[in-house]
LUMKOLMAR-683671 format. One line per field, with one value per residue (C-alpha): residue number from 1; residue in one letter; x, y, z. Coordinates in pm, 1 decimal. Layout:
<sites>
num = c(NUM|...) .
residu = c(A|...) .
east = c(X|...) .
north = c(Y|...) .
up = c(Z|...) .
</sites>
This chain:
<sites>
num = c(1|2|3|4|5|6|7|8|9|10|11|12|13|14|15|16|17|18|19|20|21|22|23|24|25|26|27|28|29|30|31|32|33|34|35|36|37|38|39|40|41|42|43|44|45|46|47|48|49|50|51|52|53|54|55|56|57|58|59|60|61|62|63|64|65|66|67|68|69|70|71|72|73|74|75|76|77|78|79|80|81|82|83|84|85|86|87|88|89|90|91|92|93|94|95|96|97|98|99|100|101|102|103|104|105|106|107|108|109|110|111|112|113|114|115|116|117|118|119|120|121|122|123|124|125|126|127|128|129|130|131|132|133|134|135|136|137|138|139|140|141|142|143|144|145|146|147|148|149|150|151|152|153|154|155|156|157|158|159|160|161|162|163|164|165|166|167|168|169|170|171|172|173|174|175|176|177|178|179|180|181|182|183|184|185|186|187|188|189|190|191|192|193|194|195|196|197|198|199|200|201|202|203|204|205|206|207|208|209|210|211|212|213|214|215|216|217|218|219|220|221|222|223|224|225|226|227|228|229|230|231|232|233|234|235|236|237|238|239|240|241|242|243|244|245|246|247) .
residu = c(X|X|X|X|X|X|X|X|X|X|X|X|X|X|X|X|X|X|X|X|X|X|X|X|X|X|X|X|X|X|X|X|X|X|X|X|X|X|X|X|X|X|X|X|X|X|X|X|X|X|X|X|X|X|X|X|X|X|X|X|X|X|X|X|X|X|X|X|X|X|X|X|X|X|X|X|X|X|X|X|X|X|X|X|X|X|X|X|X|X|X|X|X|X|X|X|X|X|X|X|X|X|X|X|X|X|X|X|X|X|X|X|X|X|X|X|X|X|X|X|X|X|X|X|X|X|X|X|X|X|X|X|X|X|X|X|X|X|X|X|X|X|X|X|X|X|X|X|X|X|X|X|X|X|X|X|X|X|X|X|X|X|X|X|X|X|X|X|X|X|X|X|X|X|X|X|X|X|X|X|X|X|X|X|X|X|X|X|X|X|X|X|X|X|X|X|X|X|X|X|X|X|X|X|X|X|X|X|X|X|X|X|X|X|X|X|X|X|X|X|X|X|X|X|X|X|X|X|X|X|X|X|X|X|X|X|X|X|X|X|X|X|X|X|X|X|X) .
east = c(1891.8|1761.1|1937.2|1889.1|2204.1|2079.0|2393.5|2482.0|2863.8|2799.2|3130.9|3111.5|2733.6|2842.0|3133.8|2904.9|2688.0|2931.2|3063.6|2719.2|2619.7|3022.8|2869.1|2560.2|2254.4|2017.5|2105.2|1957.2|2111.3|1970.3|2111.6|1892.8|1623.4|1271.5|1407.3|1470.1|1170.6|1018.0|1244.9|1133.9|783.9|860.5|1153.5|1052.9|1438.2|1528.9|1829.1|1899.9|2246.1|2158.4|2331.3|2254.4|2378.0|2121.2|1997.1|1639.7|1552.8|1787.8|1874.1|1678.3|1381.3|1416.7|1411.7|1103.9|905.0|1014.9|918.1|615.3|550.4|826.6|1038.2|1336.0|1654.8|1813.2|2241.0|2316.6|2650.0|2743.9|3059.3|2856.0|3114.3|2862.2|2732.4|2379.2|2351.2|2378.3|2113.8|1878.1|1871.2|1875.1|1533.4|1392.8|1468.4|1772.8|1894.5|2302.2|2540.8|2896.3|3090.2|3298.9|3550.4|3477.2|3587.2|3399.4|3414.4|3302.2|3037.8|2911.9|2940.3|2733.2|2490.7|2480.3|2490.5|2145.6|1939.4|2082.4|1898.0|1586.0|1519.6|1544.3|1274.4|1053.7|715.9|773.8|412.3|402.1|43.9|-101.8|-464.9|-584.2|-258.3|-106.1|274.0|420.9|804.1|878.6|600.3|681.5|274.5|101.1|-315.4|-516.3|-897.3|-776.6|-724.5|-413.8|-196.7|66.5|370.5|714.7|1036.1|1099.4|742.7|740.3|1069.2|948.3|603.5|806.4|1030.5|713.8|539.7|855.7|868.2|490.4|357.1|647.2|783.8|1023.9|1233.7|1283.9|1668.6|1608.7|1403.3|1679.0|1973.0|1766.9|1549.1|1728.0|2072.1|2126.0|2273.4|2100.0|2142.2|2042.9|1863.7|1578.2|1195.9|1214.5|1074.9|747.2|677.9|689.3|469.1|222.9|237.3|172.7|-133.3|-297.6|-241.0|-351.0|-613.1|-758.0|-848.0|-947.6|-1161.8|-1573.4|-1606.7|-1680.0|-1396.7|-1158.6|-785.6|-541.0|-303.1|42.5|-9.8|276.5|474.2|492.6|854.7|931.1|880.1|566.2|458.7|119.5|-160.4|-387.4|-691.8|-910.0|-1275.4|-1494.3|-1475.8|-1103.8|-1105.7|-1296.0|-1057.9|-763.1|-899.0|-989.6|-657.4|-499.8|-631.9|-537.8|-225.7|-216.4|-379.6|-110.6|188.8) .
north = c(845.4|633.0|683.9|521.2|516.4|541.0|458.3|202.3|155.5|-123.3|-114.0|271.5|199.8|-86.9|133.9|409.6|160.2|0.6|350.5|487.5|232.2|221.7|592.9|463.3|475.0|282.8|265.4|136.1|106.6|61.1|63.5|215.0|487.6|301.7|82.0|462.3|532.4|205.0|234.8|591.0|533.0|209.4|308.1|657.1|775.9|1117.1|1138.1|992.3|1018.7|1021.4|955.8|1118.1|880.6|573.9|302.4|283.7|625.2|928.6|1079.6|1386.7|1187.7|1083.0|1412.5|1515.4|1267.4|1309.1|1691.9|1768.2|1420.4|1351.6|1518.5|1327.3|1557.7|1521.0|1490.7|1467.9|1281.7|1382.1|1349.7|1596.0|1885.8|2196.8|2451.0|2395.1|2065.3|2154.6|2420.1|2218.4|1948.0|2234.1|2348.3|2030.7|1989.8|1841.9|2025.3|2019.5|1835.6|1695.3|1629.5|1319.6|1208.2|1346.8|1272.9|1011.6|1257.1|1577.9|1373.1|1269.2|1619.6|1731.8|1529.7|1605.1|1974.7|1895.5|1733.9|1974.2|2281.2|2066.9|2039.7|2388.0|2495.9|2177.7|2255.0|2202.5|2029.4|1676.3|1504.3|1207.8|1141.2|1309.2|1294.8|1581.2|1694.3|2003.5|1944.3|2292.4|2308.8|1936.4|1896.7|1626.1|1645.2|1375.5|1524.3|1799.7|1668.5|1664.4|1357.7|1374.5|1218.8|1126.4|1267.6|895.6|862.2|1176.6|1104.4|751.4|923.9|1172.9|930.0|744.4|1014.2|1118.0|787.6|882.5|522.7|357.9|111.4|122.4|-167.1|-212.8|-201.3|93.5|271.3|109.6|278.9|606.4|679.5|520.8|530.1|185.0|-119.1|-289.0|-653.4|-521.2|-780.8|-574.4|-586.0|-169.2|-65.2|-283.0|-185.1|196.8|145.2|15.7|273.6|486.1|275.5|307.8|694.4|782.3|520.9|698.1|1033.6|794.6|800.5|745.4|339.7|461.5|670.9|401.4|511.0|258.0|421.0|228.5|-91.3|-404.1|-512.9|-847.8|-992.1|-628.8|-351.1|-81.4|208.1|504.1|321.4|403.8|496.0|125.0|107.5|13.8|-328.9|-366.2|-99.3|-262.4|-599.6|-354.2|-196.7|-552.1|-692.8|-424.2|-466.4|-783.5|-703.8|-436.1|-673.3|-932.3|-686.6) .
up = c(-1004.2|-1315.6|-1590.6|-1963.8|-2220.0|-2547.3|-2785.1|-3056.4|-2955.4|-2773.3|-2602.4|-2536.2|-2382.4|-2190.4|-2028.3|-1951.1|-1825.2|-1574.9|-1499.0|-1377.9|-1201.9|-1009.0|-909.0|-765.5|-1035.9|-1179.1|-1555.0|-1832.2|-2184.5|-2529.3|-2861.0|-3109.5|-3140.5|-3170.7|-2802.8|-2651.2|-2686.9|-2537.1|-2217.0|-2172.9|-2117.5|-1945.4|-1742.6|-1657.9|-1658.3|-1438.5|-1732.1|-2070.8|-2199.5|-2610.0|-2866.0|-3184.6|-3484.6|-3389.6|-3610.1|-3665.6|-3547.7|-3518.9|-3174.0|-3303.7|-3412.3|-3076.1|-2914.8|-3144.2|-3002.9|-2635.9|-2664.9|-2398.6|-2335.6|-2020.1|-1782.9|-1831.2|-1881.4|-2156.8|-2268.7|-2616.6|-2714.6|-3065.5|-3306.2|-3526.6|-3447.7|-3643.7|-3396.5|-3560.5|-3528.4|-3161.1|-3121.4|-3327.0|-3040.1|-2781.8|-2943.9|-2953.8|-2601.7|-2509.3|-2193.7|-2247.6|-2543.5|-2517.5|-2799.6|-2895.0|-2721.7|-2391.6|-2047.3|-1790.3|-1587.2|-1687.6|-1836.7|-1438.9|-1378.2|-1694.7|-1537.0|-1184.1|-1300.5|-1497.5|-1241.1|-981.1|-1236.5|-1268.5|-929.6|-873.1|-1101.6|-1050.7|-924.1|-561.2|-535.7|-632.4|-758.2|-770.6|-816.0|-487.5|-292.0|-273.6|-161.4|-100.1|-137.0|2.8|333.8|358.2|372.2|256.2|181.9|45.6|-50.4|68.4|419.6|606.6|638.5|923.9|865.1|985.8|822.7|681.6|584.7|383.1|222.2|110.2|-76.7|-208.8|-385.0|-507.5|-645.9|-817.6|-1002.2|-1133.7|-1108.0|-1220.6|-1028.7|-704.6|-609.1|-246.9|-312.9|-496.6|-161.1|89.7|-108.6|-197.8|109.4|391.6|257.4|312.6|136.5|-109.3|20.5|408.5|548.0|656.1|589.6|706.3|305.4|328.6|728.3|670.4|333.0|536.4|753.1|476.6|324.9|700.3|744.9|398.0|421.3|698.3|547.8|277.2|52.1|-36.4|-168.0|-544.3|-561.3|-687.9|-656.2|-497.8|-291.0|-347.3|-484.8|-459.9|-755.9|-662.0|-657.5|-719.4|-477.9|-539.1|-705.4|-662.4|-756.7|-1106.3|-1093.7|-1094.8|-1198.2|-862.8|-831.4|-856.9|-602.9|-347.6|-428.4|-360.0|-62.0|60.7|-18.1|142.8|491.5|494.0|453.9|711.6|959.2|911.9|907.0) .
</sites>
């Protein structure tokens, strides 16, 4: 999972840092509020661990600006030891706190316990533009038409459209979706998106319609496509089959 550290002990950030990442994630850490809220929208965590005390803008400020505008859980780290300083960031959102000092370890549990919750009341259909997927009848529609896929082909849209056009590295996808190592010296990530691009290409859509599929990060990996006026839709779509000819 992503997660982004949000804490101004730069030696208590860089250990949970190092820790999370020993345990497999993707982590991100920043040290004060206004930065927090930057990485959010950029990094599109599943979790942020946040500190409250923060320079610039307070963990709370943080939390008041989060509210309705992602899905990212939420831990609150605090030294502030009053019960209502607690429920105050449980109404603005926060999903569980942990008070200072705490354990490494019930803090990877804290956190496993919170995603584990989320994904049992997420909205089992995922959405983007007009692809559709249904998490639960594993079914995915595009216009409204079916799109068959393979168990491996499903798993690596799924993890796409969970990322909500952010952007997936292919070590990311060969650790994630194919549980494999990072530095595997495979080209297995860009083969299967392209048979993705080809299946939901051919339900596809009308020329004016304009939504790119999965578009490439370049030197990166790829994310679900935004919604590009005509012409840079026809460039994409052109682009595209190239790419698919030559793979």
């Amino acid at each position: 999972m992503r997660v982004l550290i949000v804490e101004d002990d730069a030696a208590l950030g860089l250990f949970l840092q190092k820790g999370l990442k020993l345990e497999g994630h993707e982590v991100a850490w920043v040290g004060d509020g206004i930065a927090a809220l930057e990485q959010v929208e950029a990094f599109r965590p599943d979790l942020m661990v946040l500190d409250l005390s923060l320079p610039r803008k307070d963990g709370t400020e943080v939390l008041e600006e989060m509210r309705g505008k992602y899905d990212s859980a939420v831990l609150v780290l605090t030294g502030r030891s009053m019960v209502e300083e607690r429920v105050r960031c449980l109404n603005l959102g926060a999903d569980d706190c942990l008070l200072k000092p705490f354990s490494f370890h019930e803090l990877t549990a804290r956190c496993r316990a919170l995603l584990r919750r989320r994904e049992r009341f997420a909205d089992p259909v995922l959405r983007h533009g007009d692809v559709e997927l249904n998490r639960m009848e594993r079914r995915v529609t595009r216009n409204g038409r079916a799109v068959e896929l393979t168990a491996k082909e499903f798993s690596l849209l799924e993890f796409l459209m969970q990322r909500k056009g952010g952007c997936c590295t292919r070590s990311e996808l060969l650790r994630e979706v194919w549980q494999m190592s990072p530095d595997a010296g495979t080209n297995v990530v860009d083969v299967y998106v392209n048979y993705l691009r080809k299946k939901l290409g051919a339900v596809g859509l009308d020329e004016g319609s304009g939504h790119v599929v999965i578009e490439t990060v370049r030197g990166e990996g790829y994310r679900m496509g935004g919604p590009p006026n005509k012409l840079a839709a026809r460039a994409n779509a052109y682009s595209t089959g190239v790419q698919l000819a030559g793979a």
